[in-house]
N, CA, C and O atoms as a DFTB+ gen file, in Angstrom:
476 C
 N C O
     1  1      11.431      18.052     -48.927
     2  2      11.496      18.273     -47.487
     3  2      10.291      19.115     -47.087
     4  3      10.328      20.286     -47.468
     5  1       9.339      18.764     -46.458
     6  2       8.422      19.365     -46.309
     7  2       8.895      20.693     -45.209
     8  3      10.026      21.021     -44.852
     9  1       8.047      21.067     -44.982
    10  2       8.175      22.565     -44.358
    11  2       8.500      22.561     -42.581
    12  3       9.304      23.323     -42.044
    13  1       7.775      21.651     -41.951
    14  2       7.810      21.314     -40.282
    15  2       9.302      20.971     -40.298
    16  3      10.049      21.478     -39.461
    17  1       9.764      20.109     -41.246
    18  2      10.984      19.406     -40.838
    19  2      12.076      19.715     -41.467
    20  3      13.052      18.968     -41.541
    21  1      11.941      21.518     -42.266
    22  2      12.964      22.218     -42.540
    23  2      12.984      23.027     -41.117
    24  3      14.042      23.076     -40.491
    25  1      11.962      23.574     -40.681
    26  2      11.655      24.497     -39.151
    27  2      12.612      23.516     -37.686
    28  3      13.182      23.992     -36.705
    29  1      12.451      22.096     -38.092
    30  2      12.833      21.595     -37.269
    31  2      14.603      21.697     -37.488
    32  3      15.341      22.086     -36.582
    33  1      15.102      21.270     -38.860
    34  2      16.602      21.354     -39.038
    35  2      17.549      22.378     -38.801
    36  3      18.769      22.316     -38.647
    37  1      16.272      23.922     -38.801
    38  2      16.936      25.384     -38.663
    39  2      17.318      25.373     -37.237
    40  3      18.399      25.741     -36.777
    41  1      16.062      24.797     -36.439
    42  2      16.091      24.581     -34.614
    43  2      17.414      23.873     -34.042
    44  3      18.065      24.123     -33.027
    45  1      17.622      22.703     -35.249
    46  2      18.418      21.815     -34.527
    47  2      19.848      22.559     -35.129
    48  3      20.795      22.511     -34.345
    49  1      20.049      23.117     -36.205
    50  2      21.263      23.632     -36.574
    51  2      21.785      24.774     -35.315
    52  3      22.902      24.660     -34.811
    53  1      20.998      25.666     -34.976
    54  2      20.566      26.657     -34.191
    55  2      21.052      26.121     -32.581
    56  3      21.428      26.886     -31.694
    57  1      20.954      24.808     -32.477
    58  2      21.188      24.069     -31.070
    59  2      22.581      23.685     -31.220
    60  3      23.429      24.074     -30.417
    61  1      22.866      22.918     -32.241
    62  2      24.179      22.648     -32.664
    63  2      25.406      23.830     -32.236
    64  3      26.434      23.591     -31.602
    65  1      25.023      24.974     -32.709
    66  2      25.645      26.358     -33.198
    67  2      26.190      26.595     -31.726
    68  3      27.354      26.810     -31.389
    69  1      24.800      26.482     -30.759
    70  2      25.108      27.070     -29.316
    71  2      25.685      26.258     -28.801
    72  3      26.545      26.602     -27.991
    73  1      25.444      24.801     -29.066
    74  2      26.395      23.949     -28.019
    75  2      27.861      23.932     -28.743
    76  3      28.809      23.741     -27.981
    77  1      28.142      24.105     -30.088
    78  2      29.304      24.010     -29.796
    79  2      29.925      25.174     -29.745
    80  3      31.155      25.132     -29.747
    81  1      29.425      26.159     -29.703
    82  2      30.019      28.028     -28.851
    83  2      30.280      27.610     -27.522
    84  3      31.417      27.871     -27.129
    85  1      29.475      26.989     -26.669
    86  2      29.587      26.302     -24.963
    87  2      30.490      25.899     -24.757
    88  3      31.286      26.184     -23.863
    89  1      30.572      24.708     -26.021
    90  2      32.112      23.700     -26.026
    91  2      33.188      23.966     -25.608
    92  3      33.839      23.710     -24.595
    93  1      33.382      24.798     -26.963
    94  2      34.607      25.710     -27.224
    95  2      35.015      26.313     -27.030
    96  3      36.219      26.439     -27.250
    97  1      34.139      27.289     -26.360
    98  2      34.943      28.618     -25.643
    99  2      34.569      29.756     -26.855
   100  3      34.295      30.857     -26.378
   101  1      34.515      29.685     -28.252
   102  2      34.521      30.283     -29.549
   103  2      34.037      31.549     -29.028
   104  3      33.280      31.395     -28.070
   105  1      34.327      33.237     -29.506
   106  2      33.648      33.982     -28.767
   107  2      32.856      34.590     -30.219
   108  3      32.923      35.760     -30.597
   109  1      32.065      33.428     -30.940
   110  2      30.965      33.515     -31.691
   111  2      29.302      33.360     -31.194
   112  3      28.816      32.333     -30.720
   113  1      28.803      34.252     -31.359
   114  2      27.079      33.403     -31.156
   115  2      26.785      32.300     -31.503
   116  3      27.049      31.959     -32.656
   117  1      26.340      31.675     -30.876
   118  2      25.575      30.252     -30.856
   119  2      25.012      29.930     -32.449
   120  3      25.317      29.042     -33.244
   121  1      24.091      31.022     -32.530
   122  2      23.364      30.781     -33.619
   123  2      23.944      31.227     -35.172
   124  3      23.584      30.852     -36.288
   125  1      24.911      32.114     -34.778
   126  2      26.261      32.608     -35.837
   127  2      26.683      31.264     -36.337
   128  3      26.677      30.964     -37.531
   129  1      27.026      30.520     -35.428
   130  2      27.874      29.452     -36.015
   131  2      26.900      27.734     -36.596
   132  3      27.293      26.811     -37.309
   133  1      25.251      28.015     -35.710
   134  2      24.576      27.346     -36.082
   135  2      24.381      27.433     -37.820
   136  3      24.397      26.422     -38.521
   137  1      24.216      28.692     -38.310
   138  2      23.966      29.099     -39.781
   139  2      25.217      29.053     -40.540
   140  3      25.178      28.993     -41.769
   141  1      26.516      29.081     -39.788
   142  2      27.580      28.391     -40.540
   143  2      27.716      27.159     -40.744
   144  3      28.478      26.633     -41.555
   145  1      26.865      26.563     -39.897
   146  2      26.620      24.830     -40.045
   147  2      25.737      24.309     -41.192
   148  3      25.885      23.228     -41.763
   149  1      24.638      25.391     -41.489
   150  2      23.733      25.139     -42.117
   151  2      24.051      25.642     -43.749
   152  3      23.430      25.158     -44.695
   153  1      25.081      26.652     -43.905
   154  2      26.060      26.818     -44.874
   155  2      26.570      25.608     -45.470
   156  3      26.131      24.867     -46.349
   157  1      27.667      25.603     -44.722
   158  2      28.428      24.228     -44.883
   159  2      27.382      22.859     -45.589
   160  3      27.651      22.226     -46.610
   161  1      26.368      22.703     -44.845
   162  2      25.456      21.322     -44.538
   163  2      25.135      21.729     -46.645
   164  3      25.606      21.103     -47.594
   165  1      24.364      22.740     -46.667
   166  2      23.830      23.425     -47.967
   167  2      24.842      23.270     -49.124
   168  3      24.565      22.847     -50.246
   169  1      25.905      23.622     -48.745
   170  2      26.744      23.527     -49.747
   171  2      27.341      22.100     -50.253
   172  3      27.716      21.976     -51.419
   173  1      27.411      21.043     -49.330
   174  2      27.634      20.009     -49.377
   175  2      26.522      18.801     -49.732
   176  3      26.614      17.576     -49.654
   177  1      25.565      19.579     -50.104
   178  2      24.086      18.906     -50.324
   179  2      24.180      19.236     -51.931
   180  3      23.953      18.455     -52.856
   181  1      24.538      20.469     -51.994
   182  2      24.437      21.113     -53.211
   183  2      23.465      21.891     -54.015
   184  3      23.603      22.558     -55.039
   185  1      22.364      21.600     -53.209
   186  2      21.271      23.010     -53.813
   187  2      20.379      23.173     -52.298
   188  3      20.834      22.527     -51.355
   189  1      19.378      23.848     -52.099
   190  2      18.694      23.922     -51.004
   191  2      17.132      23.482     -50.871
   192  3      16.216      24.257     -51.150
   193  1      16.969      22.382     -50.494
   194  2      15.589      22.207     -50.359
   195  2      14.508      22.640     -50.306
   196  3      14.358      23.205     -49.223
   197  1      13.030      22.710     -51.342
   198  2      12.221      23.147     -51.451
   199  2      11.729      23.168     -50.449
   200  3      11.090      24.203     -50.640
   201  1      11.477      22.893     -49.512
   202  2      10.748      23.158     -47.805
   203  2      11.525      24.245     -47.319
   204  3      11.231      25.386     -46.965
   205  1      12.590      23.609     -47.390
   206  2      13.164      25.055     -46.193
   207  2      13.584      26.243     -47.120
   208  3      13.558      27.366     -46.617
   209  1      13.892      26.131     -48.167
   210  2      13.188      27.547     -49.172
   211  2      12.105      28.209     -48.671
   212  3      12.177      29.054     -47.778
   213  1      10.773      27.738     -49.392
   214  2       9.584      27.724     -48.637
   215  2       9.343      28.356     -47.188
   216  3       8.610      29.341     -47.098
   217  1      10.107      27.662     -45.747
   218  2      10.036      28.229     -44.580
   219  2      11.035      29.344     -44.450
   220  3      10.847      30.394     -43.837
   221  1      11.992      29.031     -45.023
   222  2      12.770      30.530     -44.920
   223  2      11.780      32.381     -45.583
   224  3      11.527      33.485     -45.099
   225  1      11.576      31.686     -46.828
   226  2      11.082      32.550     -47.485
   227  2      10.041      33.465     -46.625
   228  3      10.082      34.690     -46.509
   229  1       9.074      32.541     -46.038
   230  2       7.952      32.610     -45.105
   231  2       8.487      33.444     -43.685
   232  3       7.710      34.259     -43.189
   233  1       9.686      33.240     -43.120
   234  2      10.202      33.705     -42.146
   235  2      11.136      35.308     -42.467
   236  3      11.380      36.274     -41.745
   237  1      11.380      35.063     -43.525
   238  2      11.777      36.593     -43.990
   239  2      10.733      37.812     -44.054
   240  3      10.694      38.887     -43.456
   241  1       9.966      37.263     -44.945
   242  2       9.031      37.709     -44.798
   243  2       8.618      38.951     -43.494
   244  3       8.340      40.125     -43.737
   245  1       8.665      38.394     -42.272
   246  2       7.744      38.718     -40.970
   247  2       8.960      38.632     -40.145
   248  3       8.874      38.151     -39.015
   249  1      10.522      39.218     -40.785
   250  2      11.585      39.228     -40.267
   251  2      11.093      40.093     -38.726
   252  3      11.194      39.771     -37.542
   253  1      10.557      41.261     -39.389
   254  2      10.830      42.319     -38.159
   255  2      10.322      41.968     -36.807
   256  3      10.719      42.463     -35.753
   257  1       9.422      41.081     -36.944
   258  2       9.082      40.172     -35.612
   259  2       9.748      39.249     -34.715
   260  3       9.446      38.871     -33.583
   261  1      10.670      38.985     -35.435
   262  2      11.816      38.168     -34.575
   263  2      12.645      39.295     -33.964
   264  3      13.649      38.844     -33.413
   265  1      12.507      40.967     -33.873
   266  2      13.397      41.417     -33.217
   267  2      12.446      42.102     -32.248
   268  3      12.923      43.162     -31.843
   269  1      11.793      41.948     -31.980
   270  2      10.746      42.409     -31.125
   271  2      11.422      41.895     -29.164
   272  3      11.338      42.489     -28.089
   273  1      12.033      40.553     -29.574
   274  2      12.306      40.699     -27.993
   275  2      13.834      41.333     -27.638
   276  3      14.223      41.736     -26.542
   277  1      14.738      41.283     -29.200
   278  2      15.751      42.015     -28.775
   279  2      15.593      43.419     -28.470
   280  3      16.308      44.176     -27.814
   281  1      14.631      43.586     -29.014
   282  2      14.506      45.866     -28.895
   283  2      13.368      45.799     -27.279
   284  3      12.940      46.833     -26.766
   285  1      13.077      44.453     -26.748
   286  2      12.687      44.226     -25.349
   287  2      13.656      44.242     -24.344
   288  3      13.596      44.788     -23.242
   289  1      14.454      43.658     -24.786
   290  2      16.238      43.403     -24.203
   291  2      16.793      44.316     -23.548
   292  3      17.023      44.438     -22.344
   293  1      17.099      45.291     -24.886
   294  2      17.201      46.740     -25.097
   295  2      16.526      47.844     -24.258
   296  3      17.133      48.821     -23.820
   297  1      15.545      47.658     -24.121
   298  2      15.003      48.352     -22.705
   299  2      15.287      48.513     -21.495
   300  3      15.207      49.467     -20.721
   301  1      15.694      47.270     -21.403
   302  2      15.780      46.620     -19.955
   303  2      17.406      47.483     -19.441
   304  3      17.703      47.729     -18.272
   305  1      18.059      47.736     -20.373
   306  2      18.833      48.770     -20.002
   307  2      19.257      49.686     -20.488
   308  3      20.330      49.967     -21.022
   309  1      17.820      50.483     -20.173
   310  2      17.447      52.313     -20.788
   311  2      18.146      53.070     -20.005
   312  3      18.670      54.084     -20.466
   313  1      18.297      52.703     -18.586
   314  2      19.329      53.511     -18.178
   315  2      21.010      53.645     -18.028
   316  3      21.800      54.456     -17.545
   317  1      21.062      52.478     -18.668
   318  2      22.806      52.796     -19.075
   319  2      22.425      53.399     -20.323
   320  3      22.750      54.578     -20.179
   321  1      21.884      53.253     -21.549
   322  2      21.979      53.709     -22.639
   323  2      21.289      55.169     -22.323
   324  3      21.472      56.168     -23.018
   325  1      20.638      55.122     -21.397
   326  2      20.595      56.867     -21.359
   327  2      21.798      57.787     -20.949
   328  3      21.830      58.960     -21.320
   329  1      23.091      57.063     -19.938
   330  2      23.852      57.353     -20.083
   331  2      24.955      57.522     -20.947
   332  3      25.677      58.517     -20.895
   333  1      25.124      56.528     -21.793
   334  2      26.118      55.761     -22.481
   335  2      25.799      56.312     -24.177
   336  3      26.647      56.161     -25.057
   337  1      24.678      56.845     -24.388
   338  2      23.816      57.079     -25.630
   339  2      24.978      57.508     -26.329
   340  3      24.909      56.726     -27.276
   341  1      26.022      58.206     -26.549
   342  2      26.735      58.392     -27.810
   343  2      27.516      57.390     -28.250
   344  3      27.634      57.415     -29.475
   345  1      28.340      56.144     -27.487
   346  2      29.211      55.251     -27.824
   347  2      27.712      54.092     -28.595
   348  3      27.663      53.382     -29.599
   349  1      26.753      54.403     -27.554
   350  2      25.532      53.053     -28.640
   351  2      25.201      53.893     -29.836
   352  3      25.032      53.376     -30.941
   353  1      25.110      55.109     -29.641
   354  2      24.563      55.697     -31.068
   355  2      25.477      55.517     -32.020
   356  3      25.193      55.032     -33.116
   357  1      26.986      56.002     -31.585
   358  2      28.063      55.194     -32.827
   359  2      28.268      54.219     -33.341
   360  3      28.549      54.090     -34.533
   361  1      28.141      53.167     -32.352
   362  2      28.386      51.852     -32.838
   363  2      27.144      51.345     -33.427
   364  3      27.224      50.268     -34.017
   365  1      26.041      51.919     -33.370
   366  2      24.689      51.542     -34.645
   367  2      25.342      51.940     -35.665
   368  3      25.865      51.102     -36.400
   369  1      25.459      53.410     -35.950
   370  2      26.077      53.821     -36.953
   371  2      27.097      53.040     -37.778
   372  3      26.896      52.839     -38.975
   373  1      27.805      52.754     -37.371
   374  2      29.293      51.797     -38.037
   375  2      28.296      50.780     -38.171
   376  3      27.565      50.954     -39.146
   377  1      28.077      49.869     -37.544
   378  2      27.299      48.886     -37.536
   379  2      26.696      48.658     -38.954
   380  3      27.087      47.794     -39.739
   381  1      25.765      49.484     -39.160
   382  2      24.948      49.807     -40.048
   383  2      26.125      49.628     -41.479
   384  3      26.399      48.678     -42.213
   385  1      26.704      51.356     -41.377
   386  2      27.647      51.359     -42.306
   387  2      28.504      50.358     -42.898
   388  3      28.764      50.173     -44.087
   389  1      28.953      49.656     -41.720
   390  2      29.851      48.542     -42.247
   391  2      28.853      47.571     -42.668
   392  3      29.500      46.526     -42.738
   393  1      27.769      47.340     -42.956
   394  2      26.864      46.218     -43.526
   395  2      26.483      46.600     -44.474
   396  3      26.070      45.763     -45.277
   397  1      26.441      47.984     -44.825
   398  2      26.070      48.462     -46.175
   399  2      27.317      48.193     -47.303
   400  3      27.101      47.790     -48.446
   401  1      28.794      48.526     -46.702
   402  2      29.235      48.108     -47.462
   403  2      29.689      46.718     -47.760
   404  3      30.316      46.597     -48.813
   405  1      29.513      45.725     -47.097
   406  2      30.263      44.136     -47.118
   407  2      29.000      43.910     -48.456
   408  3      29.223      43.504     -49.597
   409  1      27.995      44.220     -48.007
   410  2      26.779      44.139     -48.961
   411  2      27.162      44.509     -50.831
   412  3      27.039      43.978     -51.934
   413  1      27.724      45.879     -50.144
   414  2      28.076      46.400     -51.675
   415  2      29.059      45.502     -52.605
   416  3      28.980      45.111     -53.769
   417  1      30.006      45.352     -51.588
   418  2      31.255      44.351     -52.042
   419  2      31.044      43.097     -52.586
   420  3      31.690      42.778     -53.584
   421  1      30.141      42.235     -52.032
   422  2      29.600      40.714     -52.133
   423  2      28.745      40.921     -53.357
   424  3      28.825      40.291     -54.411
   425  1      27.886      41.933     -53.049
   426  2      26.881      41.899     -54.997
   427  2      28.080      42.244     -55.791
   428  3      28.369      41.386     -56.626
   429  1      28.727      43.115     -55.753
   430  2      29.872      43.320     -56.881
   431  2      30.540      42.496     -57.660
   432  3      30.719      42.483     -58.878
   433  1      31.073      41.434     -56.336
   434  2      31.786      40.334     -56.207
   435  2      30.328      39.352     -57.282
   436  3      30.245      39.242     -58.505
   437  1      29.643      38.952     -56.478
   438  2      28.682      38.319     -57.415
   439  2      28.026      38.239     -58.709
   440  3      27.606      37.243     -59.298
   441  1      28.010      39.591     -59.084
   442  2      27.996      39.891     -60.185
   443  2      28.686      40.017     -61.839
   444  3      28.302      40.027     -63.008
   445  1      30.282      40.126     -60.832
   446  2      31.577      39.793     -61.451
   447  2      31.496      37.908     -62.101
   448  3      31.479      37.361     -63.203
   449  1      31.468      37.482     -60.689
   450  2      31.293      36.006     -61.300
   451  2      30.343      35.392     -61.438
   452  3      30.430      34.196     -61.157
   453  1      29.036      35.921     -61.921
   454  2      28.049      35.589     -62.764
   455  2      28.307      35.863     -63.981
   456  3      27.822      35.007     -64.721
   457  1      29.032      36.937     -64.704
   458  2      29.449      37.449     -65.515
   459  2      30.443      36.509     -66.208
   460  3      30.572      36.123     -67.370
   461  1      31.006      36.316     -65.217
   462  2      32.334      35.572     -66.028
   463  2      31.804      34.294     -66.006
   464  3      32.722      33.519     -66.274
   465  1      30.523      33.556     -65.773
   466  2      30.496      32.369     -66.147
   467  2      29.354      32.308     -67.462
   468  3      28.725      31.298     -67.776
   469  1      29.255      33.738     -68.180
   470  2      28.201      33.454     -68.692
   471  2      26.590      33.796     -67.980
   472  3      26.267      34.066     -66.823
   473  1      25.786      33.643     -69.243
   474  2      23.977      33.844     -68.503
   475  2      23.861      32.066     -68.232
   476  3      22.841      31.582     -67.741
């Protein structure tokens, strides 16, 4: 799979995701459920294509640039969060916290059953 037309499948999974959040009513992100599509799609393929390896890899990479228009977003209402600043400062916090540990749990978890299947 070359690389344009893994960029293109992430786009179209990504479109998928939002239209059927629209559909449904689902009170998931669009693109939450686009990458559950692309889960699913992956797992049912059974390994992941050298292109979109490749473009993913490439897009991780230069992650922090894709949040550049959300922390733009974020601006746009400096003055509630100048009010509001301790309930947003908490909920980063948890936020955070709770991703550190699902993280901890899932390598654990992974590691367990790498283990048990052998190297």
């Amino acid at each position: 799979m070359p690389v344009l037309l893994a960029l293109a499948v992430l786009f179209l999974m990504q479109i998928a995701g939002e239209a059927l959040a629209r559909l449904t009513g689902l009170p998931l992100p669009g693109p939450l459920i686009g990458m559950l599509l692309m889960l699913a799609a992956l797992m049912a393929y059974g390994r992941v294509p050298a292109g979109l390896r490749d473009a993913c890899h490439h897009m991780l990479k230069h992650l922090m640039l894709l949040f550049i228009p959300a922390v733009a977003g974020v601006m746009v209402y400096f003055g509630t969060l100048e009010r509001e600043w301790i309930p947003f400062l908490l909920a980063c916090v948890a936020g955070v916290a709770l991703t550190i540990v699902v993280t901890a749990l899932t390598f654990r978890w992974m590691l367990k059953r790498a283990g048990a299947s052998g190297p």
